[in-house]
Z-matrix of the N, CA and C atoms (Angstrom, degrees):
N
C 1 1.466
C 2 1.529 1 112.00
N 3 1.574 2 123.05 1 144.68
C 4 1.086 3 115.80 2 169.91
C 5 1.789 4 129.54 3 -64.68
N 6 1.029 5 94.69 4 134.20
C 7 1.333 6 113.75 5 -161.08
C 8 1.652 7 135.83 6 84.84
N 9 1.503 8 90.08 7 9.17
C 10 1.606 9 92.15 8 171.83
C 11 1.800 10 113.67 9 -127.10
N 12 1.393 11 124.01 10 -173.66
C 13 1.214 12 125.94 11 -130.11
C 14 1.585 13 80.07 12 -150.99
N 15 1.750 14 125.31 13 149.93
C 16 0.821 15 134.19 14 144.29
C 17 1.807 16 113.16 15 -102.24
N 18 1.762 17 110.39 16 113.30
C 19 1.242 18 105.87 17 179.40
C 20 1.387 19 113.13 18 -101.67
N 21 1.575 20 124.51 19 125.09
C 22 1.095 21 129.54 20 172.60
C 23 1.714 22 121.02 21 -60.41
N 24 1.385 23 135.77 22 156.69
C 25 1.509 24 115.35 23 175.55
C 26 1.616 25 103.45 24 -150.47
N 27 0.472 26 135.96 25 150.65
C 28 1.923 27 141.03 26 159.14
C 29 1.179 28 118.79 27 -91.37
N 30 1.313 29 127.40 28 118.47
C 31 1.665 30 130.58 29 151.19
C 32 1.207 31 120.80 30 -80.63
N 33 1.913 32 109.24 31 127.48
C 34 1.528 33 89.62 32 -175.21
C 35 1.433 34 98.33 33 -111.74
N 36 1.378 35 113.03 34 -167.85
C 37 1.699 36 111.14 35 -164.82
C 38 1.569 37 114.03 36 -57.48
N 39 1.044 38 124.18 37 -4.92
C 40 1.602 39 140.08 38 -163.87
C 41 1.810 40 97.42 39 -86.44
N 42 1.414 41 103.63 40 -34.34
C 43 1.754 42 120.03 41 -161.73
C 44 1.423 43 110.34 42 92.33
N 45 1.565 44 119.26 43 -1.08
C 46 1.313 45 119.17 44 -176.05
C 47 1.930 46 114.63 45 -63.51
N 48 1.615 47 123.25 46 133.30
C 49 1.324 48 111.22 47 177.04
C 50 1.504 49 103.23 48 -85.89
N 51 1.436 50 117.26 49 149.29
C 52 1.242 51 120.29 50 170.88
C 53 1.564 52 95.41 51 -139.61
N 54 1.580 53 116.67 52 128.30
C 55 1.470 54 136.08 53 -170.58
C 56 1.510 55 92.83 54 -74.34
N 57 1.684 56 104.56 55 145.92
C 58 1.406 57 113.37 56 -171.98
C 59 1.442 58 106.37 57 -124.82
N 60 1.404 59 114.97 58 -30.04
C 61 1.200 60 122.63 59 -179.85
C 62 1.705 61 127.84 60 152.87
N 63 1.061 62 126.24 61 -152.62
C 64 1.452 63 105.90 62 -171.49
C 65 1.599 64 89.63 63 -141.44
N 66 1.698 65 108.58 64 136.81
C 67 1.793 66 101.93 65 -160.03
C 68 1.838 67 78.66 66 -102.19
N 69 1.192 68 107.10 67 178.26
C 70 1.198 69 147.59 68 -142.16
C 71 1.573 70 101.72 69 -91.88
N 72 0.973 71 137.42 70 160.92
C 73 1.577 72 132.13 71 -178.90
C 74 1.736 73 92.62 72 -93.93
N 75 1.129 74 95.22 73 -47.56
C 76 1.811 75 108.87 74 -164.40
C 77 1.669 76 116.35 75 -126.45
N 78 1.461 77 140.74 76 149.49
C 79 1.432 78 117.54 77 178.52
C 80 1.456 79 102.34 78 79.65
N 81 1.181 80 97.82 79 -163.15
C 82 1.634 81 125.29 80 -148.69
C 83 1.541 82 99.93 81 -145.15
N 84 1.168 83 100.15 82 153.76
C 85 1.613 84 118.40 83 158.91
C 86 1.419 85 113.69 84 179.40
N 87 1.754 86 113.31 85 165.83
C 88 1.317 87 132.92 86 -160.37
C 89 1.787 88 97.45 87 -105.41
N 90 1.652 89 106.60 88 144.38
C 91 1.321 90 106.80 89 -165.78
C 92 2.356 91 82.96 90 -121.33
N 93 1.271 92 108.35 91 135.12
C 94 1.784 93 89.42 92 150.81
C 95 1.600 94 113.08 93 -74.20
N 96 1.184 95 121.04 94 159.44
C 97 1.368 96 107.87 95 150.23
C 98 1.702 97 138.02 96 -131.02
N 99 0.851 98 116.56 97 157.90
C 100 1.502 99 123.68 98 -139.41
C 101 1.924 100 102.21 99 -50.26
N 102 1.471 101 110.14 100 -47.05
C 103 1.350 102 132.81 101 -158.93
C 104 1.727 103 99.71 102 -137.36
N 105 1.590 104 109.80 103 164.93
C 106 1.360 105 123.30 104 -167.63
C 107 1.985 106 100.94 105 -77.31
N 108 1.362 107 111.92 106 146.01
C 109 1.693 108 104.89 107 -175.62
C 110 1.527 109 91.16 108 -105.90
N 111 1.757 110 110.95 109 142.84
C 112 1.534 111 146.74 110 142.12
C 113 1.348 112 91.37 111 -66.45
N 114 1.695 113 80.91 112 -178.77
C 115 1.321 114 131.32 113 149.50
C 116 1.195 115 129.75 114 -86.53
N 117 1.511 116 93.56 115 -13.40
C 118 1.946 117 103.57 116 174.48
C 119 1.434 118 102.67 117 -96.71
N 120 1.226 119 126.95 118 4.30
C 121 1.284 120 120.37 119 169.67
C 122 1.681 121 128.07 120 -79.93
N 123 1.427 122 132.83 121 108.75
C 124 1.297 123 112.77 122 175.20
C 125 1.584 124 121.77 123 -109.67
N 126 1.534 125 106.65 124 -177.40
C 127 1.883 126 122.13 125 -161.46
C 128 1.279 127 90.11 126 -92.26
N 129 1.123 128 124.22 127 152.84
C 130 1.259 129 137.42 128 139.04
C 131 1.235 130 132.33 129 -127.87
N 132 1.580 131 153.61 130 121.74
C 133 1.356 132 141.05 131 152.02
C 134 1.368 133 134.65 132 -93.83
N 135 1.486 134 127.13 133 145.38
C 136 1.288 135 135.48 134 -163.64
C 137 1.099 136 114.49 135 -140.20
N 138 1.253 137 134.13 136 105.80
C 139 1.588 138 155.07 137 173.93
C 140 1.731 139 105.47 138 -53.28
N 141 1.527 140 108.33 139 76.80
C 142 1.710 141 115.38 140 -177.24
C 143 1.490 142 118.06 141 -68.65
N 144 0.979 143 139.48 142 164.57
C 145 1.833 144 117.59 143 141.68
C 146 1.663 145 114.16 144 -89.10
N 147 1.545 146 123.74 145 138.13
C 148 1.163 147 127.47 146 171.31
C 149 1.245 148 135.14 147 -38.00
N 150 1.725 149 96.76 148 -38.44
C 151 1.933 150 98.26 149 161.89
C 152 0.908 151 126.80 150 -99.87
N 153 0.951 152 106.91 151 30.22
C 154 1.760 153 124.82 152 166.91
C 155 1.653 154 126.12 153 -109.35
N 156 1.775 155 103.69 154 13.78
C 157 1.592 156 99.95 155 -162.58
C 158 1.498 157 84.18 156 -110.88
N 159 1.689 158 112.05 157 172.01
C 160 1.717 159 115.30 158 -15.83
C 161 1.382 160 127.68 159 -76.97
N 162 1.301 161 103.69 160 163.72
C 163 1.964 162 81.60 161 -172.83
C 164 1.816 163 88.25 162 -127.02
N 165 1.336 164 124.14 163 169.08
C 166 1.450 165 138.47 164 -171.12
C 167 1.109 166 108.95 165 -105.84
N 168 1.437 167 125.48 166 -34.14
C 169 1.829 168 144.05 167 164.51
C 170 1.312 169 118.16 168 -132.37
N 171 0.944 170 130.53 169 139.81
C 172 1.293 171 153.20 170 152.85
C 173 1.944 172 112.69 171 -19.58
N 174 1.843 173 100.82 172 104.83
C 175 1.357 174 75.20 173 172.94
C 176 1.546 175 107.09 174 -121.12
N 177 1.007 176 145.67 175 34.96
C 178 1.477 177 143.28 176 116.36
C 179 1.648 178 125.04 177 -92.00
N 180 1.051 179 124.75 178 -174.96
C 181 1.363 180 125.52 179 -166.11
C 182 1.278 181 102.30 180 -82.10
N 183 1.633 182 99.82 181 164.52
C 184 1.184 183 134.47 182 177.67
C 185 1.323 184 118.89 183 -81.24
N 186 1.830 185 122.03 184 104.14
C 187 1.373 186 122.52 185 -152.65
C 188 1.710 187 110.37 186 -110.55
N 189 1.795 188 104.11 187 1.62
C 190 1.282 189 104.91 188 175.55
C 191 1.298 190 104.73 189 -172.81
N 192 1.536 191 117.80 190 141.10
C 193 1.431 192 127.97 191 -175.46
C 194 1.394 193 109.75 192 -122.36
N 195 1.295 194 95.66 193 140.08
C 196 1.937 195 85.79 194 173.83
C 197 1.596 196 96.81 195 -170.36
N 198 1.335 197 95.38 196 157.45
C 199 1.902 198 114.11 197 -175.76
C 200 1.174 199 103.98 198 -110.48
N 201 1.454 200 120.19 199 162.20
C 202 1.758 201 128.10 200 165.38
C 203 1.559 202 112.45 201 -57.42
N 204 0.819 203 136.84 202 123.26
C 205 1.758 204 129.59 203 136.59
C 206 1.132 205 130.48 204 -94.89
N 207 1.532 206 103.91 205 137.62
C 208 1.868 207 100.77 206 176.29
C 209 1.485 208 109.92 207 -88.42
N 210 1.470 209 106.18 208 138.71
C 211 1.029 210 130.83 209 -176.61
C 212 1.963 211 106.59 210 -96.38
């Protein structure tokens, strides 16, 4: 939607969120990340508003979850 942001986040084994970055409307792109990734690590996304960044947690809901798989 205009004016909002898909923010990516990481859970680490603690349940703590740590912001990863903001994905792309369209395309692809490469994120670094802060610390080494598990399997105990999970995805999260959060539908932000743009003038509202940066944010440290999530302040609307959580619209998608997901874990690593090895391929």
């Amino acid at each position: 939607p205009k004016g909002q942001v898909c923010q990516l986040w990481m859970e680490d084994e603690q349940g703590h969120l740590h912001p990863l970055g903001l994905l792309p409307h369209d395309g692809s792109m490469q994120m670094d990340l802060p610390i080494t990734l598990s399997d105990q690590h999970r995805f999260k996304v959060s539908i932000e508003q743009m003038d509202q960044l940066p944010k440290q947690k999530p302040s609307n809901e959580i619209v998608f979850e997901g874990s690593l798989t090895e391929i």
